[in-house]
C-alpha positions in Angstrom: -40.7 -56.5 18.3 -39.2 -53.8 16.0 -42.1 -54.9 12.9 -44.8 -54.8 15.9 -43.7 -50.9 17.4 -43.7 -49.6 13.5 -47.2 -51.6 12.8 -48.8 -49.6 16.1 -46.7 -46.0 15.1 -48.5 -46.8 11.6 -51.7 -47.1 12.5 -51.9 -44.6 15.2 -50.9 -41.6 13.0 -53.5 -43.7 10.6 -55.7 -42.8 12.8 -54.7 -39.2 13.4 -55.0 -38.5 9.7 -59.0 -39.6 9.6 -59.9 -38.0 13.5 -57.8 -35.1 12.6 -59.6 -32.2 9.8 -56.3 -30.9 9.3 -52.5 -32.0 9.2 -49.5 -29.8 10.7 -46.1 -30.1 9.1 -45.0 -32.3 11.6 -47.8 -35.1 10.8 -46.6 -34.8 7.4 -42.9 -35.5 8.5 -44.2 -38.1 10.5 -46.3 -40.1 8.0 -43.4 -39.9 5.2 -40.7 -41.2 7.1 -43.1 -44.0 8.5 -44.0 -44.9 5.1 -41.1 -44.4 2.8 -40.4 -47.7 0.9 -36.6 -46.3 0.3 -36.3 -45.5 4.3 -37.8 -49.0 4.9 -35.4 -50.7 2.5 -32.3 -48.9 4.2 -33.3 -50.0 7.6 -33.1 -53.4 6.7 -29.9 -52.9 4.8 -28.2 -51.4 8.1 -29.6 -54.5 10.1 -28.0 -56.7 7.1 -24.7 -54.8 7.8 -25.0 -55.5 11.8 -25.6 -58.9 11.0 -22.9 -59.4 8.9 -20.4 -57.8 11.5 -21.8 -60.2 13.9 -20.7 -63.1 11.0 -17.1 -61.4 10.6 -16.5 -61.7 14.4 -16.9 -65.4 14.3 -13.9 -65.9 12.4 -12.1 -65.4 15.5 -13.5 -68.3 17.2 -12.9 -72.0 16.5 -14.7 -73.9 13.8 -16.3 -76.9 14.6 -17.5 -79.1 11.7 -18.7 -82.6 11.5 -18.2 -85.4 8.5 -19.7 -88.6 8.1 -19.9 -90.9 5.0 -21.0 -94.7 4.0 -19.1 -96.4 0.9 -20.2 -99.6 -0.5 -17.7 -101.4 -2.8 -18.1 -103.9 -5.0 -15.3 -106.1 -3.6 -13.4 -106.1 -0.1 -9.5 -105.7 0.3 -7.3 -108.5 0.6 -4.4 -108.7 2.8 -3.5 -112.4 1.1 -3.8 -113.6 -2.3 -5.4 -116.8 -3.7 -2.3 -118.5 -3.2 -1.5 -117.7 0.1 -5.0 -118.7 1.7 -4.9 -121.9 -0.5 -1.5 -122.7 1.5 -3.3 -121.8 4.5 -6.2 -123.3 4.5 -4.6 -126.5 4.0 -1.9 -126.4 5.5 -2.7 -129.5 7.8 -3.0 -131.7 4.1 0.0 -130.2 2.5 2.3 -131.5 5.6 0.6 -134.6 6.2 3.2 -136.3 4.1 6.6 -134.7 5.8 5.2 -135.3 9.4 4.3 -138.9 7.8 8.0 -139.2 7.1 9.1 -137.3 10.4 6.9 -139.5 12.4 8.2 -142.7 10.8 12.1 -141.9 11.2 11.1 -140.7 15.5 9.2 -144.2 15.4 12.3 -146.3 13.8 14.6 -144.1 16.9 12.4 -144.6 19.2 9.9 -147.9 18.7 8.3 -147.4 22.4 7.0 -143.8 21.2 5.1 -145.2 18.4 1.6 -145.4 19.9 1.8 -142.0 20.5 3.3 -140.5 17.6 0.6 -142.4 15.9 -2.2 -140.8 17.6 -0.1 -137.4 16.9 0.7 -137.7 13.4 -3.7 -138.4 12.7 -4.5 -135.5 14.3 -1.7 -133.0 13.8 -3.0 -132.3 10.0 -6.5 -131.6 11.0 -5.5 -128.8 13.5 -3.0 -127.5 11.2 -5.8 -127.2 8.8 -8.0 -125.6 11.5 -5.6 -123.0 12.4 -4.5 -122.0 8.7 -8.5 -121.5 8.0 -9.0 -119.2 11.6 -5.5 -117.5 10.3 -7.3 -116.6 7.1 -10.0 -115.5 8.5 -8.5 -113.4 11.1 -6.5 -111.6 7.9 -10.3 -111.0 6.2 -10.7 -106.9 5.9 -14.7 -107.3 5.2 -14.3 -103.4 3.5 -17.5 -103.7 1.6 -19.2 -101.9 4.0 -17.2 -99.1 4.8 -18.6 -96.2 7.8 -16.2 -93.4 8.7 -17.0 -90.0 10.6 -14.8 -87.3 11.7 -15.0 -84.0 14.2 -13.0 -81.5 12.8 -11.9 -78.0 14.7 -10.0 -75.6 12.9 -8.6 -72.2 14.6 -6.6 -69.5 13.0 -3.4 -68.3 14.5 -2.3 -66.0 12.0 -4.3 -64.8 8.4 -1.8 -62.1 7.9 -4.6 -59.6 9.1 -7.3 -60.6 6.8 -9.8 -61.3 9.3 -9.2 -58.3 11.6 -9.5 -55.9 8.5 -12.9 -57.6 7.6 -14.4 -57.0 10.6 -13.0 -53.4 10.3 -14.8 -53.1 6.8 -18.3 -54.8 8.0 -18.0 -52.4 11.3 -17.7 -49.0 8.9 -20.0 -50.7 6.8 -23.1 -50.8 9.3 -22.0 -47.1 10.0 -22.4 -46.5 6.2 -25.8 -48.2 6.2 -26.9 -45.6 9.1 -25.6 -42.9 7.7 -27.3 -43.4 4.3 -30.6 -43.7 6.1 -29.9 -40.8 7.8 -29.3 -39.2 4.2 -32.4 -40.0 3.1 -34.4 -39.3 6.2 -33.1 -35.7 5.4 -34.2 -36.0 1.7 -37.5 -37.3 3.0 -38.2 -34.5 5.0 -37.1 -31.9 2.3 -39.4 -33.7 -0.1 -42.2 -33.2 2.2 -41.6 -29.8 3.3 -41.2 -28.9 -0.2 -44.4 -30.8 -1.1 -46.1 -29.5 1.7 -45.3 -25.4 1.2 -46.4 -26.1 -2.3 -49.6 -26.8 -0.9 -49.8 -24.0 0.6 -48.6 -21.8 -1.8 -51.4 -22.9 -4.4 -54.2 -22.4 -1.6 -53.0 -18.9 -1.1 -53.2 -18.6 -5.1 -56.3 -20.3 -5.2 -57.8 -17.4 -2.7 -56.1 -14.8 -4.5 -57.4 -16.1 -7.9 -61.1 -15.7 -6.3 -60.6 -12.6 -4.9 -59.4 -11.1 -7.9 -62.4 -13.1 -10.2 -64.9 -11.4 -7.6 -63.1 -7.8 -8.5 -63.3 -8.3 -12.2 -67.2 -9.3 -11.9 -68.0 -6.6 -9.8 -66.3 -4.3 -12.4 -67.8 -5.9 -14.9 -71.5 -5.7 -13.2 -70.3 -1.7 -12.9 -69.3 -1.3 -16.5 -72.8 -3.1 -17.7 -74.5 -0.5 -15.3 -71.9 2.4 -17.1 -73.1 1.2 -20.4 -76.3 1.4 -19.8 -76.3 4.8 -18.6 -74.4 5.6 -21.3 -70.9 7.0 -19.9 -69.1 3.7 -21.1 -68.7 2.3 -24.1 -68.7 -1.2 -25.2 -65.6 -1.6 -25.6 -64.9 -1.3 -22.6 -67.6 -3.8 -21.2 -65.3 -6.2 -23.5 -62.0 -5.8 -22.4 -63.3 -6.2 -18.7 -65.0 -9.7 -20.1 -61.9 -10.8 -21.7 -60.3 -10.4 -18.1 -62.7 -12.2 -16.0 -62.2 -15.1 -18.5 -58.5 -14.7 -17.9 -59.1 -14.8 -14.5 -61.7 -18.0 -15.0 -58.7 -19.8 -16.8 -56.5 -18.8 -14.2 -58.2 -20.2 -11.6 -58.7 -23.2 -13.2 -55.4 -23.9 -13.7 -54.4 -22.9 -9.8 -57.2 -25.4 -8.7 -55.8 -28.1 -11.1 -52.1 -27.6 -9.5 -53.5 -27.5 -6.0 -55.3 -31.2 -6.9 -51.8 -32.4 -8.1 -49.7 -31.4 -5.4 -52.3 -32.4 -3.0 -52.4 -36.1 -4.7 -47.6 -35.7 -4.2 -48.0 -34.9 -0.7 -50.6 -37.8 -0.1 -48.3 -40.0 -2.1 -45.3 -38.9 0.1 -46.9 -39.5 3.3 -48.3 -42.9 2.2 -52.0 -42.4 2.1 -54.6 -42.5 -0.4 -54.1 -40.2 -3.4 -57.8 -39.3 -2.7 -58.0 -38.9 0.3 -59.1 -35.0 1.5 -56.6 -33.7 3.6 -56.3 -30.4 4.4 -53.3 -28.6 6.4 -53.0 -26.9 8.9 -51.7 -23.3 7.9 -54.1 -23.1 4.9 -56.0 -20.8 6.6 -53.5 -18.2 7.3 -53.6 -14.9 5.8 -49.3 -14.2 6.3 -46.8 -17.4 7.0 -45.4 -16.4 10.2 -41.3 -16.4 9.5 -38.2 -17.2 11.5 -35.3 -15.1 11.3 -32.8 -17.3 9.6 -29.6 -17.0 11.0 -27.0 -16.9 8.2 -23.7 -17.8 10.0 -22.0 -21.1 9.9 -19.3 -23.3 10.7 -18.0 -25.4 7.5 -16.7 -27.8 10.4 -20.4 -28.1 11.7 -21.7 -29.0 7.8 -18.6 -31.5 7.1 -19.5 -33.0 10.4 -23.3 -33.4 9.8 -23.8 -33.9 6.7 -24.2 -37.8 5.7 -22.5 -37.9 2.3 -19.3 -36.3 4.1 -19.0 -39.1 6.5 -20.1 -41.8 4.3 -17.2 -40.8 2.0 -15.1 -41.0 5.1 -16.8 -44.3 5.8 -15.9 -45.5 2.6 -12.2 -44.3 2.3 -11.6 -46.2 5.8 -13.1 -49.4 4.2 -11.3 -49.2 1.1 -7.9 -48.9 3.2 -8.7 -52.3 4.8 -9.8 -53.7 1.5 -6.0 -52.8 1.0 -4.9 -55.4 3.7 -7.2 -57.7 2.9 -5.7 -57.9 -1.0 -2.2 -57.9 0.8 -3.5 -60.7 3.5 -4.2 -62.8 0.3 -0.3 -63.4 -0.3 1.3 -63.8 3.3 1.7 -66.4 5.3 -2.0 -68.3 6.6 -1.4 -70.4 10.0 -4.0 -72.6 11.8 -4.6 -75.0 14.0 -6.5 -78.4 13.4 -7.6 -81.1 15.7 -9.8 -83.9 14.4 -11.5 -87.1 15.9 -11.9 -89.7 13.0 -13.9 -92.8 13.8 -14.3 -96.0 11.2 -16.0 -99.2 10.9 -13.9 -101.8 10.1 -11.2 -100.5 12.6 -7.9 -101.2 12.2 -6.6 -100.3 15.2 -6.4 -104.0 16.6 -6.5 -105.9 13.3 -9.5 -105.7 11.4 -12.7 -105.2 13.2 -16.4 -104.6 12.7 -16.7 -101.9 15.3 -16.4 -98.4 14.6 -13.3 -97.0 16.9 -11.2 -93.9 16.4 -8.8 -91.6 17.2 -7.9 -87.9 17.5 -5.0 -86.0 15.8 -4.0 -82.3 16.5 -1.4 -80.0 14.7 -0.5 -77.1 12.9 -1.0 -75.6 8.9 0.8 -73.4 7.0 0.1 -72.0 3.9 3.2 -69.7 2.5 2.8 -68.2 -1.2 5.8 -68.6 -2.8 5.6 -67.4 -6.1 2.9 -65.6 -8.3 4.4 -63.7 -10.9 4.0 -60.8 -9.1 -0.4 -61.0 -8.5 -0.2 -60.0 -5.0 1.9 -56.8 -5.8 -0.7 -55.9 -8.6 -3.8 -56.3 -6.8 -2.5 -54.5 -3.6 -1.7 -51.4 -6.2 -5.2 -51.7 -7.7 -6.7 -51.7 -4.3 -4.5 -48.5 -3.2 -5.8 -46.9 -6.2 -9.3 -47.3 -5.1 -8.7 -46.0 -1.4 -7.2 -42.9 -3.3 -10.2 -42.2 -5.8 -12.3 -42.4 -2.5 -10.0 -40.3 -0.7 -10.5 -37.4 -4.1 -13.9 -37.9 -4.1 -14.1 -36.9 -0.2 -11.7 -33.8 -0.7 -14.0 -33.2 -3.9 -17.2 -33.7 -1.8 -16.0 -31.2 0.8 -15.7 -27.9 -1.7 -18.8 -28.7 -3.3 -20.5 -28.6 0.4 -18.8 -25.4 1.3 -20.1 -23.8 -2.1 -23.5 -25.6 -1.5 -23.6 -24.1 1.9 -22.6 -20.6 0.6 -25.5 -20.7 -2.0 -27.7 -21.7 0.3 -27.0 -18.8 2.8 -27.0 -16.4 0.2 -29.9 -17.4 -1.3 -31.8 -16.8 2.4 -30.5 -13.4 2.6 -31.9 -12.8 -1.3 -35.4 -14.5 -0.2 -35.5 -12.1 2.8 -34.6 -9.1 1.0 -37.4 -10.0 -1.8 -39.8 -10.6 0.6 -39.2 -7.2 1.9 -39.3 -6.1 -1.5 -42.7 -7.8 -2.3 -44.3 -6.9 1.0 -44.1 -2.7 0.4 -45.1 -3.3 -3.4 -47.6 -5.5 -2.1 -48.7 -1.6 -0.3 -48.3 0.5 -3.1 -50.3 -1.4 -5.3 -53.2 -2.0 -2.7 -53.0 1.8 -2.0 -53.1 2.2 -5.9 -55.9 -0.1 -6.5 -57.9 1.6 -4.1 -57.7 4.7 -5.5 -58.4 3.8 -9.0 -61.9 2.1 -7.4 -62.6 5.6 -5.8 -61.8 7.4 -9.1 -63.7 5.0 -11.3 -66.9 5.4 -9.3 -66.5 9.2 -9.5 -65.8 8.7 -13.1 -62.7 10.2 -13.1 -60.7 7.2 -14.0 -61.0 5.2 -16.6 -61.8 1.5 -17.0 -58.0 0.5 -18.7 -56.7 2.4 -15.7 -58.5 -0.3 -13.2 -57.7 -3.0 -14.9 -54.5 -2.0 -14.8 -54.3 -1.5 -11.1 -56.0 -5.1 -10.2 -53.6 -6.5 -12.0 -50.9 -4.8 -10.6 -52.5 -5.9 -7.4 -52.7 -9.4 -8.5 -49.5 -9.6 -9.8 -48.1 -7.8 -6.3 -50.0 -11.1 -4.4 -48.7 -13.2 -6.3 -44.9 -12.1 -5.5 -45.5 -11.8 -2.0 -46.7 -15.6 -1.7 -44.2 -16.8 -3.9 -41.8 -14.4 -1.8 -43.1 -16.2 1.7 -43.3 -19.7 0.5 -39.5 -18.9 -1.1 -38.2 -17.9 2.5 -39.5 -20.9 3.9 -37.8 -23.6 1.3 -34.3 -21.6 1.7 -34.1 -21.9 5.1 -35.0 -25.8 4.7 -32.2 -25.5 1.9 -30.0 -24.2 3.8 -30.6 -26.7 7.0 -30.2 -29.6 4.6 -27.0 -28.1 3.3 -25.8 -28.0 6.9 -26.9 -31.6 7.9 -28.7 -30.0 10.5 -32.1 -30.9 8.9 -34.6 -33.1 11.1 
């Protein structure tokens, strides 16, 4: 279900991208965190993690388990040896000659018993013989064919607090898993905002690079016109050629750095590196700006930000790993109950039917002595809670300077901003005059050229000043955790 609903999100913002001519920053969010292979990857670690919660909780419950085996051996047990079934089986024949002499001494006693003693003493061996060969095989095991099965059900009483720390660890670790794919939804979206501005910046450049190439031609076409007249000089017609091929090269390179940032941002928001997108606040002459507010709670950062309470996550797991290395060496009680079932049975002498019974009782498993293993691995595993425990306190004053940067560095965007915006007056206002003096002749042709590109250079500042207020603030929301 969860494959199907990202399949349908997929292909409707595919088809945004082609009905749509242009894409806002919030397609562009969209698309990249919809088609980030590292996003995708720590989805599927955080439903690992859930799943493997799921696992620790069964420990809990009983275990059922099932065995079943066939053995066939060579030879079968014996409860009698050679001798003894010899004996048995005639038994009859090796007493026929003391009942003989019984039967003679009763007869001599008693002469009138005779017939029947007779009758006796022919028969008496056979049966004896008879009931020593039934006796024999009554004692026959017939083990070459062995069958046995069992049921067995174990259930832990006591692990010394093993299995409730591991399901503490796989519970923190599905909140780690979340919280690193919140961490890099965040760096996602600065990626593509950065990407994205970048864009715009060069299309602002790329305008600004044609505007100021149409300047230096129309100078130029002037200065030809001036030298032809004969109130310019040559020289001059060169050093305005030199700067319109400047300004070719320029542009050249702007269009070639708009192309590559146009194929990152395609490549960020999964679609073809060729594909012709174009975004939606291209066309706008000034970047409309938010007021950034500047003031901030550290409390709000260290609860936001990802890496803050993934460290926490992690210090709380390595505490349990703690009592899990110390569960290792206490005492371990269970329960067991089994069913066993065998054929031959031997529960009413030896039988070729498969019968069984059931046993139930109690395990314990007590350490006794190590040499002192259990006491070093619980300090080594104390040792790592308290490196994870540094690097938290460590984490936390690099975020509060990282935050403090980051709101500076606002307040210094702003205030070049302002900066660029009134030299971005002065040098219009000065660029306009030195056109009005250089068609009255007044000014001369260095002059201009030095005012355009004080102009150009002016431009350039304010963009770079627009495009810099607009990646501080997303700095300074990432540094927050407030970033979405």
């Amino acid at each position: 279900m969860k494959k199907l609903f990202l399949l349908t999100i997929l292909l409707h913002l595919t088809f945004i991208v082609k009905a749509q001519t242009s894409l806002s920053l919030d397609s562009c969010r969209a698309l990249a965190l919809t088609n980030n292979k590292d996003l995708l990857i720590s989805h599927e670690k955080i439903n690992a993690a859930h799943y493997q919660r799921k696992a620790a909780f069964t420990n809990y419950l009983p275990n059922f388990s099932a065995t079943g085996a066939y053995m066939r051996n060579q030879k079968e047990f014996s409860l009698l040896n050679n001798d003894q079934k010899a004996a048995l089986s005639g038994l009859g024949s090796n007493l026929a000659g003391p009942i003989g002499q019984a039967a003679a001494g009763i007869i001599a006693t008693y002469p009138e018993l005779a017939p029947l003693i007779s009758s006796l003493s022919g028969s008496l061996p056979a049966a004896l013989d008879q009931a020593g060969n039934s006796l024999v095989d009554a004692l026959r095991t017939d083990t070459r064919n062995v069958y046995a099965g069992a049921i067995t059900l174990t259930q832990p009483l006591y692990m010394g607090g093993k299995i409730r720390a591991y399901n503490k660890i796989t519970k923190y670790a599905e909140e780690l898993a979340r919280q690193q794919h919140n961490g890099g939804m965040q760096e996602v979206i600065m990626s593509t905002d950065q990407a994205y501005w970048q864009v715009i910046s060069l299309v602002n450049k790329k305008k600004l690079a044609e505007g100021y190439l149409k300047l230096l031609q129309q100078l130029d076409s002037d200065v030809e016109k001036m030298i032809a007249e004969g109130v310019a000089t040559k020289a001059d017609g060169l050093s305005v050629r030199v700067k319109v091929n400047e300004a070719e090269m320029t542009l050249t390179k702007v269009e070639d750095g708009l192309s590559l940032a146009r194929m990152l941002l395609c490549q960020l928001c999964g679609l073809d590196l060729s594909s012709p997108i174009t975004l939606a606040d291209e066309n706008m002459e000034n970047i409309p700006l938010i007021p950034t507010d500047t003031h901030f709670d550290l409390s709000t950062a260290y609860e936001n930000r990802p890496e803050i309470r993934s460290l926490e996550l992690a210090t709380q797991i390595y505490k349990q790993k703690v009592n899990v290395t110390r569960a290792e060496h206490l005492p371990s009680i269970a329960l067991m109950g089994n069913y066993m079932v065998t054929n031959p049975s031997v529960f009413n002498s030896f039988e070729n039917k498969f019968k069984g019974m059931w046993n139930v009782g109690v395990m314990v498993q007590l350490p006794i002595w190590h040499w002192g293993e259990g006491i070093y691995k619980t300090k080594a595993a104390k040792a790592e809670a308290r490196i994870a425990q540094y690097q938290l306190q460590d984490a936390r004053e690099k975020i509060e300077l990282q935050v403090n940067q980051a709101a500076f560095k606002v307040n210094e965007a702003g205030k070049k901003l302002v900066m660029a915006s009134q030299n971005m007056e002065k040098a219009e206002e000065n660029l306009r005059y030195a056109t009005l003096g250089f068609r009255e002749g007044v000014i001369a042709t260095s002059n201009v050229l030095e005012a355009q590109t004080a102009w150009l250079s002016a431009q350039s500042e304010k963009i770079d000043a627009q495009i810099d207020v607009k990646l501080t603030e997303i700095y300074l929301k990432k540094s927050l955790g407030t970033l979405q």
